[in-house]
SESE-739763 format. One record per residue (C-alpha): x, y, z; residue in three letters. Coordinates in steps of 0.02 Angstrom, whole numbers, padded with zeros to 5 digits, always signed. Example, Ala and Ser with C-alpha at 12.3 -4.5 7.8 and 13.67 -1.06 7.14 Angstrom:
2
+00615-00225+00390Ala/+00684-00053+00357Ser/
END
This chain:
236
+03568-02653-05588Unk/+03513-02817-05650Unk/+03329-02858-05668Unk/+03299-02969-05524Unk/+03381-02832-05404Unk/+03269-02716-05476Unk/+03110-02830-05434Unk/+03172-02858-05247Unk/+03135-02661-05229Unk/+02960-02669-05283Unk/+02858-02810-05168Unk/+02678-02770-05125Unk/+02610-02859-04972Unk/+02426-02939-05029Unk/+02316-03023-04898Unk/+02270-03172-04994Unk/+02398-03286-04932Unk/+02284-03262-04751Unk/+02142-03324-04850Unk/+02160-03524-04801Unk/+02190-03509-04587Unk/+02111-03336-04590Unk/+01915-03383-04662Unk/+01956-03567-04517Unk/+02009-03457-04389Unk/+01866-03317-04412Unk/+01700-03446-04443Unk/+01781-03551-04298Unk/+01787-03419-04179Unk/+01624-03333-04226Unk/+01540-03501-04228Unk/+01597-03542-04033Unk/+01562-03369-03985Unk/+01378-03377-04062Unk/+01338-03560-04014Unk/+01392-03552-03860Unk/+01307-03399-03773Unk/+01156-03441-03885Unk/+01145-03621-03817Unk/+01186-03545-03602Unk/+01055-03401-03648Unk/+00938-03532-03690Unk/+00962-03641-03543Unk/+00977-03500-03434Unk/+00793-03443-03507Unk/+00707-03610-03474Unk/+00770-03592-03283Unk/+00908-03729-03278Unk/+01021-03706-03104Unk/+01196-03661-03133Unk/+01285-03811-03135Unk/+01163-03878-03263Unk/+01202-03720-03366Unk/+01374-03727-03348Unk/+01389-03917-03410Unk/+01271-03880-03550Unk/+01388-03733-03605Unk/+01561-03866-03562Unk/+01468-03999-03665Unk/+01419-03879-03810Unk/+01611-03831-03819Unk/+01690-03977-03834Unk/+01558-04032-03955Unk/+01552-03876-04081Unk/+01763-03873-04067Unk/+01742-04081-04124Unk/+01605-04031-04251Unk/+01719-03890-04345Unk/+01864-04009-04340Unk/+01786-04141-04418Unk/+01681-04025-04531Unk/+01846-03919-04595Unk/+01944-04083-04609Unk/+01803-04171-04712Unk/+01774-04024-04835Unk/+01961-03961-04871Unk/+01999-04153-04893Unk/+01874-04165-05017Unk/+01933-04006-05099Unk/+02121-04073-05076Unk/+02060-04265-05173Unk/+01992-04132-05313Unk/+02159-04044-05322Unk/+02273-04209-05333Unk/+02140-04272-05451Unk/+02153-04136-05565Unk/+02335-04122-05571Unk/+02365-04297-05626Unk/+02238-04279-05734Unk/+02364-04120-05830Unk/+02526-04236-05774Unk/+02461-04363-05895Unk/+02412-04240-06037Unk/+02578-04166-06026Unk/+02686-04319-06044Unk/+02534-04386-06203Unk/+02525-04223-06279Unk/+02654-04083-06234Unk/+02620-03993-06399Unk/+02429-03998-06374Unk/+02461-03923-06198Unk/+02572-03793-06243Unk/+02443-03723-06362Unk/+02314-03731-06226Unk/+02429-03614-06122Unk/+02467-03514-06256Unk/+02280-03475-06283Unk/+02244-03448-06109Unk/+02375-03316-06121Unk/+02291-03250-06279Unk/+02123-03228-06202Unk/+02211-03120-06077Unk/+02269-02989-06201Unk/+02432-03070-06261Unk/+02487-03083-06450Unk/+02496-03278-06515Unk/+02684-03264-06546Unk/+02704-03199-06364Unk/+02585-03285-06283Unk/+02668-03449-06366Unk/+02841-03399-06321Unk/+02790-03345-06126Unk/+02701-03519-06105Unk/+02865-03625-06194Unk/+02959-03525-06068Unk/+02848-03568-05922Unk/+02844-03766-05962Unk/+03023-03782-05982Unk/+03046-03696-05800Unk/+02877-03801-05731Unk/+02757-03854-05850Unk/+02638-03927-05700Unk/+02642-03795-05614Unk/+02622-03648-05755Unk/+02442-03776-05791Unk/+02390-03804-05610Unk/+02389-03600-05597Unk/+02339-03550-05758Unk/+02236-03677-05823Unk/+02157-03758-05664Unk/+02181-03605-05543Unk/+02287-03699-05407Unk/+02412-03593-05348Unk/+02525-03624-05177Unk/+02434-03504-05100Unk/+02246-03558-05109Unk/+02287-03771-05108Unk/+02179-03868-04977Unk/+02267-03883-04818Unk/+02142-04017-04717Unk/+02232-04035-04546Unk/+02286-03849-04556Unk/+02112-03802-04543Unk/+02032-03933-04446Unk/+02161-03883-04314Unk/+02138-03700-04346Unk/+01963-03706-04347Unk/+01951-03809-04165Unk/+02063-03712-04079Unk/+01978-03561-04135Unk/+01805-03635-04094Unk/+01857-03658-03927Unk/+01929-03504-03881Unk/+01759-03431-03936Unk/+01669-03526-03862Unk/+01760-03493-03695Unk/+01725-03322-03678Unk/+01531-03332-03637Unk/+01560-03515-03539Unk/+01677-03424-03429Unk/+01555-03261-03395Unk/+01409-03386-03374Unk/+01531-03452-03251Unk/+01589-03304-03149Unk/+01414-03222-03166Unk/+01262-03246-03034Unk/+01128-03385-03121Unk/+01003-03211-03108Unk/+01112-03107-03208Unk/+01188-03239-03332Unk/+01065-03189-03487Unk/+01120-03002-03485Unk/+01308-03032-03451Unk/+01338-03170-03587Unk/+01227-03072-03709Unk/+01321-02919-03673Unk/+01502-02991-03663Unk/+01474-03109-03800Unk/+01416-02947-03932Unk/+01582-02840-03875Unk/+01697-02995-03943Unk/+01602-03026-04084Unk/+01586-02852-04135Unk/+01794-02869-04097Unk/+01822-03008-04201Unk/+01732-02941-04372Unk/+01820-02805-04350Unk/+01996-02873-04338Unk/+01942-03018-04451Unk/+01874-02878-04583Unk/+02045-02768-04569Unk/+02156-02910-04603Unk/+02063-02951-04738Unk/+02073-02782-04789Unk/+01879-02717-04774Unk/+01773-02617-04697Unk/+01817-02632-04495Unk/+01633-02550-04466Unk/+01548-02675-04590Unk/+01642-02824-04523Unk/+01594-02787-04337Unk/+01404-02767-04380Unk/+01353-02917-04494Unk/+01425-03045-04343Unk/+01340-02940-04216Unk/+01165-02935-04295Unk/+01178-03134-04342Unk/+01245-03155-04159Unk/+01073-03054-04088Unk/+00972-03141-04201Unk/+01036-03328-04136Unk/+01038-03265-03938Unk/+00863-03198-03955Unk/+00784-03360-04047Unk/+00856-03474-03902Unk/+00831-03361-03765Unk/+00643-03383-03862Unk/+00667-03580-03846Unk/+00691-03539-03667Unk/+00552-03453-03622Unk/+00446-03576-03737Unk/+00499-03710-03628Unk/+00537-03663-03462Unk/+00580-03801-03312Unk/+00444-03800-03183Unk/+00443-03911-03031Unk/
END
């Protein structure tokens, strides 16, 4: 049985692959679940009329799904400009200096337990096959895997936001003005509590942890608009 047979039996399935869409999914979905019922809870406490609430809770969609777009799109770009920077950057140094560069691998691979001989042999090995890539993973930490993907998570992130932020604009919506407060809260905690959970298990944690830190940040912003509310309620 040759070698690479004997590696296609053995493959572990790691979750950090998810990391990129996963963390843009999760914060987007969390963020329109939170935002939203926070922002109809409010309105709802200060004694706006239903169609005021429910425009207040369309508005605040379309304006938090625009928001994480932009926000993701801005701050994965940014990470992407530092990634393309960084790799010229070693592109030049290993058409100047491929000796020098070799010797930096080789130490890298020293400091990680190997012998010099071997640890100069395994990275002459690795820059024959792809010297760019062998220092964008092990010098720079830039791997396939974990590289900024702006659009991917702008995208992910809006389209995430607004599902979220559709669940408590659509109870607000089928629920009487009187009873708006109590059934966005409530529906609004079962998702979230939902969505750490399945957000936490994919990731490979605690389902039970997961579930409770979004629920107690999601009380926390409900009750400090529904506050807002009552602090400034619409009279006359």
């Amino acid at each position: 049985m040759s070698a690479q047979t004997a590696f296609a039996h053995h493959e572990e399935h790691h979750r950090s692959h998810r990391s990129g869409w996963l963390r843009a999914a999760v914060l987007g979905a969390n963020d329109g679940i939170v935002s939203t019922a926070s922002l109809l809870i409010g309105v709802a406490s200060a004694g706006a009329t239903k169609e005021s609430l429910l425009i207040a809770g369309l508005a605040g969609l379309v304006a938090g799904a625009m928001s994480m777009a932009a926000g993701e799109y801005v701050s994965v770009s940014s990470q992407a400009d530092t990634e393309a920077a960084d790799l010229e950057t070693e592109r030049k140094a290993l058409l100047e200096k491929p000796e020098a560069e070799r010797e930096e691998l080789a130490r890298i691979y020293v400091n990680r337990g190997l012998e010099l001989e071997l640890a100069r042999e395994v990275a002459r090995k690795l820059m024959e096959h792809d010297a760019l890539s062998a220092h964008a993973r092990d010098e720079i930490g830039i791997t396939e895997t974990g590289s900024a993907r702006p659009l991917q998570a702008a995208i992910s992130s809006a389209a995430s936001f607004t599902v979220g932020a559709g669940i408590p604009l659509l109870t607000a919506w089928a629920a009487s003005l009187a009873s708006s407060v109590l059934f966005v809260a409530f529906t609004s905690l079962i998702c979230l509590a939902l969505l750490g959970a399945v957000a936490a298990h994919a990731g490979g944690a605690s389902k039970w942890q997961g579930a409770v830190r979004v629920t107690v940040w999601g009380v926390l912003a409900m009750l400090a608009t529904a506050l807002v509310g009552e602090l400034f309620q619409i009279t006359g």
